[in-house]
ZAFI-820407 format. One record per atom (N, C-alpha, C, O): x, y, z. Coordinates in steps of 0.001 Angstrom, whole numbers, plus 500000, padded with zeros to 6 digits. Example, Ala and Ser with C-alpha at 12.3 -4.5 7.8 and 13.67 -1.06 7.14 Angstrom:
<vexzas>
513190494310507800
512300495500507800
513200496700507800
514236496681508465
512850497750507080
513670498940507140
512900500030507870
513409501138508039
</vexzas>
This chain:
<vexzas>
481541501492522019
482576500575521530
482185500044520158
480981499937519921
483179499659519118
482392499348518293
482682498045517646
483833497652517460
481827497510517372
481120496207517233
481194495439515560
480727494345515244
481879496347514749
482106495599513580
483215494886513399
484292495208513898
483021493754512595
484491492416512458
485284493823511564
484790494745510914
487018493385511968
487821493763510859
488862492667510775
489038491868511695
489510492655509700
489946491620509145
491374492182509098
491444493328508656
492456491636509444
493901492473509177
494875491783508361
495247490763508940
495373491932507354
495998491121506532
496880491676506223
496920492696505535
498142490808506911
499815491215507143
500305490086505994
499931488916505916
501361490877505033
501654490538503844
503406490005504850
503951490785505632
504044488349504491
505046488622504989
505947487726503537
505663486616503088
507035488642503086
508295487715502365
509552488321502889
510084489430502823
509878486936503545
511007487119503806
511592488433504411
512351489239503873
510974488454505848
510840489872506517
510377488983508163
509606489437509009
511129487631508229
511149487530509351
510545488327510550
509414488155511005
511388489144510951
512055489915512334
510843491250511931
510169491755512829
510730491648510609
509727493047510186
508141492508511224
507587493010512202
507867491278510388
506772490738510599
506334490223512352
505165490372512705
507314489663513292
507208489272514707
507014490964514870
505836491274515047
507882492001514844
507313492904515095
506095493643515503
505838494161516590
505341493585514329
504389493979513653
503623493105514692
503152493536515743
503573492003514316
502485491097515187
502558491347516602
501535491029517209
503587491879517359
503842491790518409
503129493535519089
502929493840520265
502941494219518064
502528495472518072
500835495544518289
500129496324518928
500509494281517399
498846493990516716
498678493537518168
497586494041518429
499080492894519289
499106491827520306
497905492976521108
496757492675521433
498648494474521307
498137495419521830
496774496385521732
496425497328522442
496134495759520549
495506496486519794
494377496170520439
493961495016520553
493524497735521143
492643497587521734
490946497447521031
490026498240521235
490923496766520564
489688495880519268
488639494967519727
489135493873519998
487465495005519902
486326493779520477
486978492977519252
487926492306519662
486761492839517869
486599492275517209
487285492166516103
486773492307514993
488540491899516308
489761491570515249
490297490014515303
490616489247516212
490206489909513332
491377488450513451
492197489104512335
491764489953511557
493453488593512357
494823488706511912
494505487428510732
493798486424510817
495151487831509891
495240487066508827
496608487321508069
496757488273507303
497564486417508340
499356486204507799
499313485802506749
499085484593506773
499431486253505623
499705485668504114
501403485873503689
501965486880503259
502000484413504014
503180484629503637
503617484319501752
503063483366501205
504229484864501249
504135485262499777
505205484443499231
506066484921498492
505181483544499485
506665482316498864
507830482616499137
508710482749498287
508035482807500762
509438482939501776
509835481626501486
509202480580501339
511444482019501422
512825481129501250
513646481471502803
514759481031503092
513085482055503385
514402482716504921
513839481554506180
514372481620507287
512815480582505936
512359480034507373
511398480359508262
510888479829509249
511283481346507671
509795482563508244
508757481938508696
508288481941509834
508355481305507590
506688480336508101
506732479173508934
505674478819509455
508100478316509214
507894477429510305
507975477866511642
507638477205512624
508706479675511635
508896480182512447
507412481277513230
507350481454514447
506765481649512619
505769482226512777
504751481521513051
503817481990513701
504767480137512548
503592479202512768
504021478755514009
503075478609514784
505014478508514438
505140477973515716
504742479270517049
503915479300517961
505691480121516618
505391481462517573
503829482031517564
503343482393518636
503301482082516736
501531482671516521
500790481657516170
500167481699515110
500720480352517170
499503479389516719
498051479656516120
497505479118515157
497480480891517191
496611481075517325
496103481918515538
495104481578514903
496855482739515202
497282483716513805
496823482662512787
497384481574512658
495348483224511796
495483481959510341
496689482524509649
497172483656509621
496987481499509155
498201481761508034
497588480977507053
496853479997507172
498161481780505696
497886481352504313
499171481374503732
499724482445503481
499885479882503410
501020480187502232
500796480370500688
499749479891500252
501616480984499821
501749480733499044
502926480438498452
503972480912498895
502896479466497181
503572478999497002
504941479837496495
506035479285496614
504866480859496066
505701482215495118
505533483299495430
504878483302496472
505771484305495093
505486485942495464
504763486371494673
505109486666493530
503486486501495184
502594487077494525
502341488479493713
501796488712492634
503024489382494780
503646490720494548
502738491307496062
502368490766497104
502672492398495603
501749493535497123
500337492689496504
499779491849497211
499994492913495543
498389493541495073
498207491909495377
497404491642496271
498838490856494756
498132489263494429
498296488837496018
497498488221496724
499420489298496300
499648488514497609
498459488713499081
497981487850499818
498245490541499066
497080490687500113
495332490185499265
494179490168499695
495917489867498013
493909489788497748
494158488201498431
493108487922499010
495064487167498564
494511486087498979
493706486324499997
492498486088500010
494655487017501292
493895487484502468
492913488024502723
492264487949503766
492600488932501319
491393489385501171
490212488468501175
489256488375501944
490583487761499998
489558487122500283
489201485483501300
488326484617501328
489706485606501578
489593484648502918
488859485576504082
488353484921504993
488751486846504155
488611487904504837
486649488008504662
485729488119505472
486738487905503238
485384487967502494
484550486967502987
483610487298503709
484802485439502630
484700484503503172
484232484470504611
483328483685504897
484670485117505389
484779485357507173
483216486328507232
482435486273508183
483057487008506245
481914488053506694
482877489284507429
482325489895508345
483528489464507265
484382490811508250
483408492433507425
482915492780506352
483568492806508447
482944494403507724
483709494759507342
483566495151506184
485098494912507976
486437495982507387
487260494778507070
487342493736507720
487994495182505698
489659494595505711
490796495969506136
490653497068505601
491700495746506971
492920496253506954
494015495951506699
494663495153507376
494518496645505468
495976495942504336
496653496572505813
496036497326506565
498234496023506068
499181496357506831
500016495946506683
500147494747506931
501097496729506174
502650496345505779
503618495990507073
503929496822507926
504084494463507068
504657493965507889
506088494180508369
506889493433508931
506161495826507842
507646496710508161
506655497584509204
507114498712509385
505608497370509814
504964498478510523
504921498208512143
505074497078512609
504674499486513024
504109498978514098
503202499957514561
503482501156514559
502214499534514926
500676500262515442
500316500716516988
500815500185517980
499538501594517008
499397502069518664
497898501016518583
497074500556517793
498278501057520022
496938500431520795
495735500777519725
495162499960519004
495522502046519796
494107502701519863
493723503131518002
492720503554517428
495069502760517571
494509503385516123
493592502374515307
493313502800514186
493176501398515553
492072500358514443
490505501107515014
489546501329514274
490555501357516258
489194502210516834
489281503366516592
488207503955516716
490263504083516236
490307505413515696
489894505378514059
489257506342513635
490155504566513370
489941504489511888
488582503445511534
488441502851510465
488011503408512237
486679502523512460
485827503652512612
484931504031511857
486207504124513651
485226505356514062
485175506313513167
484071506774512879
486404506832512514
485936507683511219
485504507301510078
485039508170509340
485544505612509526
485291505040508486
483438505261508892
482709505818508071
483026504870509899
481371504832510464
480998506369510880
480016506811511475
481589506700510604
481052508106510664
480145509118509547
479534510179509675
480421508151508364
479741508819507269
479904507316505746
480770506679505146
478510507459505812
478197506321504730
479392506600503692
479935505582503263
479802507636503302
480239508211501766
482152507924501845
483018508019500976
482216507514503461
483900507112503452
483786505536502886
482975504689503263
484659505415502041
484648504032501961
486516503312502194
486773502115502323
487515504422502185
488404504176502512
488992505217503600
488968506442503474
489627504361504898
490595505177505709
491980504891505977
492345503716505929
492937505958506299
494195505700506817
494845506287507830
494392507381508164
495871505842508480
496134506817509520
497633507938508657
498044507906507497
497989508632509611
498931509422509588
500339508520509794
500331507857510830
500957508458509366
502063507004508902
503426507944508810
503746508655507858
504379507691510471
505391507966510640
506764507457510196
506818506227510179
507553507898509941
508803506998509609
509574506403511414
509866507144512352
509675505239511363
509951504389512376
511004504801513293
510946504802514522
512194505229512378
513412505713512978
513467506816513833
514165507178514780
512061507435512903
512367509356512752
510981509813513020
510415510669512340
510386509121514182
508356509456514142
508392510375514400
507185510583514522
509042511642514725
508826513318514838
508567513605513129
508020514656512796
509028512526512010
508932513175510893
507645511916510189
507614510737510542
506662512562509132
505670512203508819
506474511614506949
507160512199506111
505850510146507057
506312509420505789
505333509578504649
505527509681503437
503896509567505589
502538509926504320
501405509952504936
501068509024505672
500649511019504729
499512510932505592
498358511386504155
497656512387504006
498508510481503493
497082510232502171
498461510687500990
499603510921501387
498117510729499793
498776511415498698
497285511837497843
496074511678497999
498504512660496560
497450513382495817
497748512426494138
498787511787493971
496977512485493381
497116512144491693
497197513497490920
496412514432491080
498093513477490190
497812514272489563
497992513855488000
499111513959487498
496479513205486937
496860512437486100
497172513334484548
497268512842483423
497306515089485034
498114515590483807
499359515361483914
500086515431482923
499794515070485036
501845514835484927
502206513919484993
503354513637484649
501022512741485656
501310511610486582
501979511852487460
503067511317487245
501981512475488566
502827512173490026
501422511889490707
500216512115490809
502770511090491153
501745510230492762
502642511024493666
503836510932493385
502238512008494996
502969512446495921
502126512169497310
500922512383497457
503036511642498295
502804511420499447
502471512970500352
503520513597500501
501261513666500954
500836514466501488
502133514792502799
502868513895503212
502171515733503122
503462516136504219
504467515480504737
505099515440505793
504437514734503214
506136513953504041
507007514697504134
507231515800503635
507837513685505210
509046514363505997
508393516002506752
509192516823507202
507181516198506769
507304517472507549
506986517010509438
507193515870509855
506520518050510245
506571517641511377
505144517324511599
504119517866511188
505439515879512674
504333515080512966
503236515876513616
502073515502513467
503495516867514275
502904517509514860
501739518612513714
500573518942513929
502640518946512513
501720519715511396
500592519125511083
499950519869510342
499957517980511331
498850517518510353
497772516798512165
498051516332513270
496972517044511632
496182516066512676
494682516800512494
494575517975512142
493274515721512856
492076516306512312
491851514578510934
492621513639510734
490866514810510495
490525514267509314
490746514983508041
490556516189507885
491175514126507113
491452515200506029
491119514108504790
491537512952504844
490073514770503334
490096514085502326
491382514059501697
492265514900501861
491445512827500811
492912512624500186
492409511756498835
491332511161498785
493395511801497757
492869510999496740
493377509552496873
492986508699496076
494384509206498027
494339507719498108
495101507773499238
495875508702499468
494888506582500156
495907506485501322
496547505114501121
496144504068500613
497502505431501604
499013504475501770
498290503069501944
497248502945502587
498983501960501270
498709500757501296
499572500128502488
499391499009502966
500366500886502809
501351500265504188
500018500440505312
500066499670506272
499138501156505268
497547500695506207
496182501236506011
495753502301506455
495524500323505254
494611500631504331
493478500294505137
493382499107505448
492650501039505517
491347500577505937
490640500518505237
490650501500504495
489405499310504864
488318499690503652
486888499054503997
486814498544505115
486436499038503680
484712498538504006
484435497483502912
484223497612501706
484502496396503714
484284495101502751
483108495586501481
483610495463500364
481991495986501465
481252496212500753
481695496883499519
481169496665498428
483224498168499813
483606498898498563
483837497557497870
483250497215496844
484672496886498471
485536495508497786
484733495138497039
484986495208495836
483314494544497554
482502493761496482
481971494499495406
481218493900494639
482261495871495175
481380496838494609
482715496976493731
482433496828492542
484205497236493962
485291497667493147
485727496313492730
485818496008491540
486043495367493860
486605494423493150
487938494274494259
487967495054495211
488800493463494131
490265493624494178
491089494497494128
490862495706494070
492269493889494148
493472495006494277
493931494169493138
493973492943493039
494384495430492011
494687495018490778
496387493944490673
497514494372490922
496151493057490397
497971491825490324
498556492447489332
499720492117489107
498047493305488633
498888493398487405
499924494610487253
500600494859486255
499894495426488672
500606496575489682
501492495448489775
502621495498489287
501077494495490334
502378493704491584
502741494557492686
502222494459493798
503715495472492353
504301496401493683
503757498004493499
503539498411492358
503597498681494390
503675499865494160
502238500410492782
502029499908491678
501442501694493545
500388501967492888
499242501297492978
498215501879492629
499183500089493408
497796499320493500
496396500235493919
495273500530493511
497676500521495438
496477501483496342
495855502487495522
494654502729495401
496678502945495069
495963504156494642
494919503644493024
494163504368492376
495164502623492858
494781502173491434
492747502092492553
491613502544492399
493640501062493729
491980500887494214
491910502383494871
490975502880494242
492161502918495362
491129504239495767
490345504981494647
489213505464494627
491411504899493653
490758505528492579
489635504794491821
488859505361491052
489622503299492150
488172502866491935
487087503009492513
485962503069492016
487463503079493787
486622503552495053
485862504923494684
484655505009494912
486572505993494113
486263506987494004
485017507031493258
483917507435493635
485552506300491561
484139506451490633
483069506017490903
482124506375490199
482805504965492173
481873504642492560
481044505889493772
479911505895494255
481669506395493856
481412507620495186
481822507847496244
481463508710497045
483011506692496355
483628506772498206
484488507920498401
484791508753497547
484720507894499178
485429509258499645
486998508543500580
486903507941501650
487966508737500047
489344508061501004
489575509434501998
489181510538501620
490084509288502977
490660509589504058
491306509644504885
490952508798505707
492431510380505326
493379509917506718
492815510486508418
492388511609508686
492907509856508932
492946510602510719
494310510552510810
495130509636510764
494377511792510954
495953512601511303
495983512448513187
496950512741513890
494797511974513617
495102511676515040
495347510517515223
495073510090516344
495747509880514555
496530508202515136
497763507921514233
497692508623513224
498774507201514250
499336507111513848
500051505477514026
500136504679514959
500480505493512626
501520504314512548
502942504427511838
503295505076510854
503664503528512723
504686504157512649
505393502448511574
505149501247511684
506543503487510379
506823502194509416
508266502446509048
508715503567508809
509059501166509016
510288501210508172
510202501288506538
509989500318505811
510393502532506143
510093502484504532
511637501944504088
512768502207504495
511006500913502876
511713500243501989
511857499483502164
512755499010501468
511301498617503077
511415497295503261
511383496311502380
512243495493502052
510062496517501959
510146495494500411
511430495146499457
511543494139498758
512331496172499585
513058496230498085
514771496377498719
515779496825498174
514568495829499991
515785495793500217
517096495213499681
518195495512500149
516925494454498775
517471492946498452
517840493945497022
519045494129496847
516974494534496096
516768495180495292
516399496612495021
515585496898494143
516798497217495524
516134499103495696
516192499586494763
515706500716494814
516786499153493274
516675499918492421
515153499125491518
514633499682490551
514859498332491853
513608497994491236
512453499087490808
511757499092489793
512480500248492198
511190501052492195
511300501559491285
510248501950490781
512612501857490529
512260502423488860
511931502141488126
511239502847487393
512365500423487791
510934499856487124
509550499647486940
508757499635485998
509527499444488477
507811499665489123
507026500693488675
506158500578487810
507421502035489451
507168503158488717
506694503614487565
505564503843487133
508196503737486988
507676503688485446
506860503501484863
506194504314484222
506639501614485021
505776501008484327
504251501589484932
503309502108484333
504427501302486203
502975501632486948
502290502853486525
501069502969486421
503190503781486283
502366504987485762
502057505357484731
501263506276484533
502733504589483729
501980504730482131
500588503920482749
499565504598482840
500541502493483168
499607501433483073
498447502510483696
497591502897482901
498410502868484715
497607504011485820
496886505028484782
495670505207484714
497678505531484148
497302506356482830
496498505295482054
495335505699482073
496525504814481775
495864503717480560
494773503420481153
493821503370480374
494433503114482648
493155502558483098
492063503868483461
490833503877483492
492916504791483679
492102505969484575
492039507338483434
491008507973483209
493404507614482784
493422508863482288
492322509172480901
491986508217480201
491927510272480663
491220510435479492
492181510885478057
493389510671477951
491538511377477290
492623511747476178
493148513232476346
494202513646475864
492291513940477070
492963515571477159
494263515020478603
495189515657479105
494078514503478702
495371514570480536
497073513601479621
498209513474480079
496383513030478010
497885512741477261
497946514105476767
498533513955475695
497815514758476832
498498516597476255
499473516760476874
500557517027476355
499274516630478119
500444517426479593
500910516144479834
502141516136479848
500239514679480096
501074513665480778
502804512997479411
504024512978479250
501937512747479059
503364512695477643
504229513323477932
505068512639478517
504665514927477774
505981515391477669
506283515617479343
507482515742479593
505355515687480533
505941515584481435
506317514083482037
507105513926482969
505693513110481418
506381511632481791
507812511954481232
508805511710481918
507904512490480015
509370511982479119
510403513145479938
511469512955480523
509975513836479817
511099514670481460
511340514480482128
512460514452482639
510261514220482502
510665513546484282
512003512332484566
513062512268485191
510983511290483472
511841510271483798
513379510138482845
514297509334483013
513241511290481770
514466511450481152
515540512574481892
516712512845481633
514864512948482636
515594513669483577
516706512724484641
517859512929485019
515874511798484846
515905510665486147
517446509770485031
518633509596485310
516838509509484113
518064508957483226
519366509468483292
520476508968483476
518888510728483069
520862511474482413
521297511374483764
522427510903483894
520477511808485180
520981512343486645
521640510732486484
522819510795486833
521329509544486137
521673508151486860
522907507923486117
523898507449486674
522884508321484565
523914507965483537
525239508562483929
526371508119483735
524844509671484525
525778510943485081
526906510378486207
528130510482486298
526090509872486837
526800508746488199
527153507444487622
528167506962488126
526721506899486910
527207505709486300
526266504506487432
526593503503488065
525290505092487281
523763504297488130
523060503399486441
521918503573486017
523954502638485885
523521502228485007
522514501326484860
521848501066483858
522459500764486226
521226499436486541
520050500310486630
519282499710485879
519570501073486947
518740502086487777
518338502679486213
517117502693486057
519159503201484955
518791503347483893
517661502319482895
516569502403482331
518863501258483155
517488499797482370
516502500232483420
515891501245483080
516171499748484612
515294499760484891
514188500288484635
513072499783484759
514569501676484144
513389502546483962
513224502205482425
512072502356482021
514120501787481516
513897501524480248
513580499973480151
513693499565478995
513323499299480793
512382497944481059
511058498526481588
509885498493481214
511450498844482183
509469499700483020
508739499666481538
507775499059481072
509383500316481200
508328501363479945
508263500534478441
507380500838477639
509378499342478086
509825498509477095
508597497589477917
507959496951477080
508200497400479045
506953495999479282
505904496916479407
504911496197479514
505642497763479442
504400498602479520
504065498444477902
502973497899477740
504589498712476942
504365498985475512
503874497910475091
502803497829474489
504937496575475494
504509495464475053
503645494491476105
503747493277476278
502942495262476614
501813495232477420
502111493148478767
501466492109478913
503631493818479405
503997492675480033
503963493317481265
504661494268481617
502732492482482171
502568493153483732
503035492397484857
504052491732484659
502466492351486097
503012491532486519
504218491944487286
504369493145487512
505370490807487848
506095491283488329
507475491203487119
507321490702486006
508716491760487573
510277492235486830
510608490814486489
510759489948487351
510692490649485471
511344488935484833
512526489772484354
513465489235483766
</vexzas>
């Protein structure tokens, strides 16, 4: 059985009903040694008088505003730090978990000094015969970030498999990378963090990973319901910035004219439909990237 603290830090805004879920999933989780840690991110819906009453036992941390993904789980993080926990586990509060998967991703994280990040195999909620992401790859001559066998069948992937970053919707990590990388970068806000930290993880020597034998199962898009065309801003911006921290000068040869395709591609397809919001967006992404404004969409 195994015997190390992990720390679980459920990000909630304004995701009510996402979040009782989720917690109600964690209730099951067969663990010697887990505490839950609720960081609600400056909810306006009633959420936190509601959760505090229903999960006494659950610490909760408010904040006062929305931190974004990256600001909002480092509070938890580090309150996590604070605790002495061996593991933190990020977990997106659109999720719900089997019994057995925190001992499944423990056991492969302790299995070899050189893992310093794990994830599971991460189903879509509606549709768990179909796989949402089980790790993704970088590729920093084009910049794509791609999610490993999505949408294929759940059944195709299973075993351990290296990956260049796993999904922040459930991030396992070894407190020690943390003190050695640092944080999860605020200046992502949404989208890319993870992979910003795996890829720190990496230069230090860790090795990220999924177990394709457990799984969690997630409502994608939760975050951006209110707003769905945001991720083009996010994006955008996130992947010049990603380039700027990580890329060298030979990977601007190929990343340049395949950024300006890609996403000028993404333009005319939106202009075409008269998706004109979805256009700024991507031309704000890249107008606050230049003028070096991070953070979250003002």
């Amino acid at each position: 059985m195994n015997t190390s603290s992990v720390a679980v830090v459920v990000l909630n805004w304004n995701g009510l009903s996402d979040t009782i879920r989720c917690l109600e999933s964690l209730k099951a989780v067969a663990y010697p040694d887990c505490e839950i840690i609720l960081v609600d991110n400056g909810s306006t819906d009633g959420s936190v008088a509601c959760l505090r009453s229903r999960y006494p036992q659950i610490v909760m941390i408010e904040n006062e505003e929305n931190l974004g993904f990256a600001g909002g789980n480092n509070v938890g993080i580090r309150h996590a730090l604070k605790k002495g926990a061996n593991y933190v586990l990020i977990l997106n509060n659109d999720t719900v978990v089997e019994p057995g998967f925190m001992n499944a991703l423990v056991d492969v994280a302790e299995s070899d000094p050189r893992i310093g990040i794990v994830g599971p195999k991460i189903v879509y909620y509606h549709d768990p015969t179909k796989i949402w992401s089980a790790g993704g790859r970088i590729n920093l001559f084009t910049g794509v970030f791609a999610n490993l066998e999505a949408h294929d069948s759940r059944a195709a992937c299973h075993g351990v498999k290296s990956v260049d970053y796993v999904s922040g919707c459930a991030l396992l990590i070894k407190t020690k990378v943390i003190e050695e990388v640092g944080l999860l970068d605020k200046d992502y806000f949404l989208y890319l963090e993870e992979a910003d930290w795996n890829f720190r993880a990496r230069a230090r020597g860790y090795h990220s990973v999924v177990n394709c034998d457990t799984t969690v199962l997630h409502i994608a898009g939760a975050s951006l319901r209110k707003a769905p065309d945001l991720i083009y801003y996010y994006f955008a911006r996130n992947t010049l910035l990603f380039l700027k921290k990580h890329g060298k000068w030979y990977h601007y040869v190929t990343f340049v004219p395949s950024f300006t395709a890609r996403w000028g591609a993404i333009i005319m397809w939106n202009l075409a439909r008269a998706n004109y919001g979805r256009c700024k967006y991507v031309l704000d992404g890249i107008r606050d990237y230049l003028r070096g404004h991070y953070g979250p969409h003002s």
